[in-house]
N, C-alpha and C positions, 0 to 999 in steps of 0.2 A: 374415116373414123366412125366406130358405132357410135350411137347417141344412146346416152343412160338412163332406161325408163325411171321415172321420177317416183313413180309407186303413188301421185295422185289417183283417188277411184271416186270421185264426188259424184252427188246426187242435190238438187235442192229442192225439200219437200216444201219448204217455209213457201217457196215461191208460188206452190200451189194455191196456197189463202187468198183470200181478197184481196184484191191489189189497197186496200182500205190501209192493211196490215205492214206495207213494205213500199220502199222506193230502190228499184234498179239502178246502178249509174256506175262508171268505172273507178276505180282509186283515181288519186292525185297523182302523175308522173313525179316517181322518186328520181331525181336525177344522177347521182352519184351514188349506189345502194353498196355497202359494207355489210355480210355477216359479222357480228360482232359474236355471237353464242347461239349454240346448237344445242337441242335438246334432246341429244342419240339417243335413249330409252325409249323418249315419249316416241320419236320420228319411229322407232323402228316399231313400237307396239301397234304404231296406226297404219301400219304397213307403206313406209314411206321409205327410198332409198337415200341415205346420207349422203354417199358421195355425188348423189343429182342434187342433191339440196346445197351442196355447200360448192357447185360449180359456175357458174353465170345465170344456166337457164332456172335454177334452181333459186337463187339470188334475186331474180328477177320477181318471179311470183312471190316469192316471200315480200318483195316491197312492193307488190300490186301495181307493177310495169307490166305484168305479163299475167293473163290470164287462164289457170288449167283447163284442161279439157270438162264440159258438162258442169262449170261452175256460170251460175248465175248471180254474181256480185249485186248485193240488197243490203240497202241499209233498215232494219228496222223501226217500227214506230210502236211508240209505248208513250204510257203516261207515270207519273206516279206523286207519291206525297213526300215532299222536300220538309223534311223537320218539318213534316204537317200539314203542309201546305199542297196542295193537289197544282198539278202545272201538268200542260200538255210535253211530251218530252220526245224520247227517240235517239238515233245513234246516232251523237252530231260528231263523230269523228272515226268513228269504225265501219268497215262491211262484211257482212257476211259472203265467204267465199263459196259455202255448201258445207255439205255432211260430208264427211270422209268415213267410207265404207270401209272397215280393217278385215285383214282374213281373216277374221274371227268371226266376221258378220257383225258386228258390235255400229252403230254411228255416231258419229264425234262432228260437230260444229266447227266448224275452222274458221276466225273470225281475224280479219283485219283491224289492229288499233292504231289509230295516228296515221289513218290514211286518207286525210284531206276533207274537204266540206260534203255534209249530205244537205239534205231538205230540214234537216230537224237539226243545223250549228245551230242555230239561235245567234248567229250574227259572230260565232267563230270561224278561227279557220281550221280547223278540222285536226291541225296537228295535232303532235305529242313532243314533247322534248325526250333525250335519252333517259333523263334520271329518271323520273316517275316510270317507266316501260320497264327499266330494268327493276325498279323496288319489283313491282308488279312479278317481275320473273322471280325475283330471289323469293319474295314471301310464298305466293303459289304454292313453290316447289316445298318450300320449309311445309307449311300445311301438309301437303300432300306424303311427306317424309313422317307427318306427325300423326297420321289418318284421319286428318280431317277431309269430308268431302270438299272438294273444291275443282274450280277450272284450272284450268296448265298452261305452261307459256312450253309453245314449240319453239319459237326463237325471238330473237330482237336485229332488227335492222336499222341503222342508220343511211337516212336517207342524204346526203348531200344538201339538206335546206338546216334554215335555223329558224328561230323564231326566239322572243322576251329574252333581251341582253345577249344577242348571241350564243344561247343555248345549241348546242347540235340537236337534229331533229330525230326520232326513231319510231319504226316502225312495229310495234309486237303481238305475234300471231298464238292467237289466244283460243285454246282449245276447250270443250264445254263439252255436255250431256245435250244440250241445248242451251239456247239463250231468251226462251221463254221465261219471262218475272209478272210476280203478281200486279206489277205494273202493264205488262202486256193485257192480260183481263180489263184493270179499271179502261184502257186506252179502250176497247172493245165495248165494254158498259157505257163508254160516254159518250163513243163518238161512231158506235154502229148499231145495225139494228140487232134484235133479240136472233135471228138468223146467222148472223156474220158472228156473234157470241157462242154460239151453240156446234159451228162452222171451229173456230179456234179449239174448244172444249175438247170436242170429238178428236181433231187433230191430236193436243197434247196426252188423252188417254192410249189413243194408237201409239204415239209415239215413246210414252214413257209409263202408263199400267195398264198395258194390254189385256192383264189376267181381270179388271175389272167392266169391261167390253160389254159382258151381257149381266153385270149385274140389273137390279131393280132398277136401282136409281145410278147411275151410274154417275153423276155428276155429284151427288151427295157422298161417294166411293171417291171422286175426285177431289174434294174439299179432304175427304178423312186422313187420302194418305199423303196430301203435302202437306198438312199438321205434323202426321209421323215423322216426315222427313224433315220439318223445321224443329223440332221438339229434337230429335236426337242432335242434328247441327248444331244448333246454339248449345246444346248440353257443353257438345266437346269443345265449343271455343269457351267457355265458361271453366270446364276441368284443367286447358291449358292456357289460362291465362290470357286471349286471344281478346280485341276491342278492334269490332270490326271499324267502328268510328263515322259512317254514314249508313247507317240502316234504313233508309230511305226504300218505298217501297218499288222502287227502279231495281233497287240493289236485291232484291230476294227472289230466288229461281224457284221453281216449282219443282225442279230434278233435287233440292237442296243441296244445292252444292255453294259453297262462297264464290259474292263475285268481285268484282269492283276492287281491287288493291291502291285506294287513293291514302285516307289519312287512317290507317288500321296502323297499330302494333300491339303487341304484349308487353306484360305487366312485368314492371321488374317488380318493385316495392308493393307488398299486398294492400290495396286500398278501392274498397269499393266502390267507389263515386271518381274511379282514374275517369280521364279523359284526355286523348292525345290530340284530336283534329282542332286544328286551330279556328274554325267556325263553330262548334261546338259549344258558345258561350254558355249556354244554358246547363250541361250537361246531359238532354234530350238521351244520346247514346253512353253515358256512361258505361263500365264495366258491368254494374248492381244493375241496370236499367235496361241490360238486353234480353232478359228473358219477357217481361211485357212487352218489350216493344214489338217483338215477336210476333206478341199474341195479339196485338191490335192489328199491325202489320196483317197477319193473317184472318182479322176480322173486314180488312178492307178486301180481300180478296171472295172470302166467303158474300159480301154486301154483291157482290160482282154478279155471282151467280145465282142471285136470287129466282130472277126469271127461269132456269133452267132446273131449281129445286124440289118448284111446286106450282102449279097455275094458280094457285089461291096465295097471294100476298102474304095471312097470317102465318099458313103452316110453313112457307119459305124460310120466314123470317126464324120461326123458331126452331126448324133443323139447323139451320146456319148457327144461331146461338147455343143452341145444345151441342153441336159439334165442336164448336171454337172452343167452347168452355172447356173440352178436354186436352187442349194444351199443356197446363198448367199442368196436370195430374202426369202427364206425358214424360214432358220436362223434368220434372222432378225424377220421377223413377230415373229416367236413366244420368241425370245429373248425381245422383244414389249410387247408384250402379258403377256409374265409374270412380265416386271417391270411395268407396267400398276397394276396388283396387287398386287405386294408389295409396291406400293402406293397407293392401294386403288381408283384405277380409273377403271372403267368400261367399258367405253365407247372407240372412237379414239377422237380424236383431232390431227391437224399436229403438233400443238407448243408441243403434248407429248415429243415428240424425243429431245428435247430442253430442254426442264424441267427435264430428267431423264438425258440426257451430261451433265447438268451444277453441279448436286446435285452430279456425278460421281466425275467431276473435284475439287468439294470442297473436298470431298471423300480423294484426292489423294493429294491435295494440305495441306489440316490438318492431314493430314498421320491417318486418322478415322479407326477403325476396320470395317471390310464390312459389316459383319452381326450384330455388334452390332449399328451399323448406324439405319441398317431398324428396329433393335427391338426399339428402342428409336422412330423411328416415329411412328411406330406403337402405342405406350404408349403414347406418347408423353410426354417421361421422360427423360428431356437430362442433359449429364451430363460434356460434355465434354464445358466449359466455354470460353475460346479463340473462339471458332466455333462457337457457338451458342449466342453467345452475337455481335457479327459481323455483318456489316452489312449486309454484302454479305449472307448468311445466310438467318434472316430476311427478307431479300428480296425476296428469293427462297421460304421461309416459308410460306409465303405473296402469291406470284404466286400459289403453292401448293395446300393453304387452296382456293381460286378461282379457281382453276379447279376442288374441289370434289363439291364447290357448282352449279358449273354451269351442272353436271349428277341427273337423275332425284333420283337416290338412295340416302340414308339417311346416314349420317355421322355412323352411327351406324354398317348398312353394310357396309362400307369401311373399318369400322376398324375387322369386320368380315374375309373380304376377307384378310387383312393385317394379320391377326393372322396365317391364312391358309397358305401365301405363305412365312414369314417369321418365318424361325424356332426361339425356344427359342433359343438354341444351336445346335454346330456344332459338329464333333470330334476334339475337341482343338489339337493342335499339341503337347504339353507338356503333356495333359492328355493322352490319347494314348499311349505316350513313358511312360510317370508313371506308367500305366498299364500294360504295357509289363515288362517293369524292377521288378517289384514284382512279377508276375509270372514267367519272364525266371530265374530271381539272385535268388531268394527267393521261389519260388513254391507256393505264395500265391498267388491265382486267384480272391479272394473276391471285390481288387480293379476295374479287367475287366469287372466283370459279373454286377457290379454295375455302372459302363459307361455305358456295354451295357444294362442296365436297363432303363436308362435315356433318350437313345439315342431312342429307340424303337419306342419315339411318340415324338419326336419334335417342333410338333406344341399343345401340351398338357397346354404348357405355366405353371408348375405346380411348387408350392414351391421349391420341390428340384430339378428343373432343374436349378435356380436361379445361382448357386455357381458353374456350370460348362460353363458357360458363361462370364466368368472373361478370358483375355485374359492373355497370360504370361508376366512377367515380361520383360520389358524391356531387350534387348543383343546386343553388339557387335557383337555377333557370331550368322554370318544367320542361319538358321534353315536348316536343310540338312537330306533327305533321301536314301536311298541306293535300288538299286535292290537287291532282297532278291534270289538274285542265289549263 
């Protein structure tokens, strides 16, 4: 019988670093390993073969019983600021398996989740249970359907173990730009020397803006463009409703991609001070609150590279502040920019900024769902009567339809651009947990694979995205997610 080349091609540069950076060790033996869901797009874009993946040998590696060829299994170490708080941190339940090299030449991190104790549980056991692994796969993909940069889930495995009340255990292999976070610098800043900082830098410039290689300053080119790339990220979870709900600086990648899928969802009802994660007391990650935290977030990274900005401490300090400070300016533009097309507007005007605060504040005052707001304008099918019969409203409606006639584009492209930037659907909050409850209590997956069916093209606008657009019923009882550790 031939054997089925699997289309693994790894390399691992991470391992190159300082051993300061990483701890080697094998996964946890999954004893009884189940494909539960297969990611055939993502597998085939990374140049992996399906049917070796979804055969034993294939199975195997996926729950880190079996090790690919030229992978060197690492758990990372990192630090970061917990709701503020600076703590030594690290991957206390995933490994990095390598870069997977696609025939594109492209490199993609392939990471083990819920594969047993590193050096850095912190006095866990390393597992995962299935439900948090799968949210993890459903949201990813939902994002990734919605174009938000983010990481991707190749698959989920159940491993044969359980852990908290008999939960079944699983495995989820989580693919990235990398898994470098602004966390990984402060771990560098505190616990190595100016060397082994400068050692990491250089690495992430080769790795991810090579074009800025022989600038001046090359590390002050560093700080600029993961502003760029946090400053447009947070825009778009901010245009779609999106609470990431632990923005901890562990959780923020230097590639800007989203990481971490523990207690994130989006916004049914418009309210700016939402908040789903159930430690969250404070509201630290609010909705309203992501765009600073951002920028602090990216102030503790810029603090990082002080040493490498300038040999004089003063002028360090003040390119890092002159640089961070253009967050804010960043952000907005393109947070502009995109509500500009979910209304169908093209062009600038200054009274934009007016027209989209007032149509927010109605938003929040009519307690409207976010995303079913902008499908309704887009259609211009409304349904919600108190609002739309109003004056206030009306009026805005009035202003609205005068600013798409005053751009030289045709009502027809606006409502183009509107389709584009307003999904049908989101990942409903109740749908999501429906889908987990039939596959964790009952083993039926039909209802997941058929979310994530739907979810796949969101701006498809197709009959049966129709009925996953219905928001939940009404509740006394807020909506609440949990870290899935």
């Amino acid at each position: 019988m031939t054997k089925i080349k699997t289309g693994w091609n790894l390399e691992n540069t991470y391992a190159t670093l300082p051993k300061l950076f990483f701890s080697t060790l094998k996964p946890t033996n999954a004893p009884s390993p189940e494909l539960i869901i297969l990611n055939n797009s993502l597998a085939q874009s990374l140049g992996l073969n399906i049917e070796a993946l979804e055969n034993k040998e294939g199975i195997e590696i996926l729950a880190g019983n079996s090790i690919p060829e030229n992978s060197i299994p690492l758990a990372q170490a990192y630090a970061g600021h917990q709701f503020g708080h600076f703590t030594m941190l690290g991957d206390g339940r995933a490994l990095l398996l390598g870069e997977q090299i696609t025939p594109l030449g492209k490199r993609f991190d392939v990471q083990l989740k819920g594969s047993g104790k590193t050096p850095y549980s912190r006095g866990g056991d390393g597992l995962a249970t299935l439900g948090p692994m799968l949210r993890e796969y459903i949201i990813s993909e939902a994002m990734y359907g919605l174009g938000i940069p983010t990481t991707r889930s190749l698959a989920v495995v159940r491993t044969g173990q359980t852990r908290e009340n008999n939960l079944p255990c699983a495995i989820l292999s989580r693919v990235a730009a990398s898994h470098l976070r602004i966390g990984t610098f402060q771990y560098a800043a505190n616990w190595g020397t100016d060397e082994e900082l400068k050692i990491l830098a250089d690495y992430t410039i080769k790795r991810h803006f090579p074009q800025i290689e022989d600038n001046d300053n090359p590390y002050l080119s560093l700080l600029q463009e993961v502003i760029k790339k946090q400053a447009l990220l947070i825009a778009k979870w901010q245009l779609l409703g999106f609470i990431h709900g632990v923005m901890n600086t562990d959780n923020m990648t230097i590639s800007g991609e989203t990481i971490d899928y523990g207690p994130c969802a989006f916004l049914n009802i418009y309210n700016p001070k939402t908040v789903f994660s159930s430690i969250d007391r404070r509201g630290r990650y609010a909705y309203k609150n992501q765009p600073p935290i951002g920028e602090w977030n990216l102030a503790r990274f810029a603090e990082t590279l002080l040493p490498l900005l300038d040999d004089k401490q003063e002028k360090a300090v003040k390119l890092a502040k002159d640089t961070v400070s253009s967050f804010a300016k960043l952000y907005r533009y393109n947070w502009l920019k995109g509500m500009r097309s979910k209304l169908g507007i093209f062009n600038e005007e200054i009274e934009d900024e007016s027209l989209i605060e007032d149509l927010l504040n109605m938003m929040e005052k009519y307690k409207l769902d976010y995303t079913n707001t902008f499908l309704a304008l887009t259609f211009d099918n409304f349904e919600d009567e108190e609002l739309y019969n109003s004056k206030e409203f009306n009026q805005w409606y009035k202003r609205w339809q005068q600013r798409l006639e005053r751009q030289q584009e045709s009502k027809e492209y606006s409502h183009q651009l509107m389709k584009k930037n307003n999904p049908a659907l989101i990942p409903r909050n109740h749908r999501v947990e429906e889908a987990l409850d039939a596959a964790v209590q009952k083993g039926d997956y039909s209802i997941m694979k058929q979310l994530l069916n739907v979810l796949s093209n969101p701006y498809a606008h197709s009959p049966e995205q129709v009925g996953y657009s219905t928001p939940p019923e009404p509740s006394d009882i807020p909506y609440q997610t949990f870290c899935g550790t």
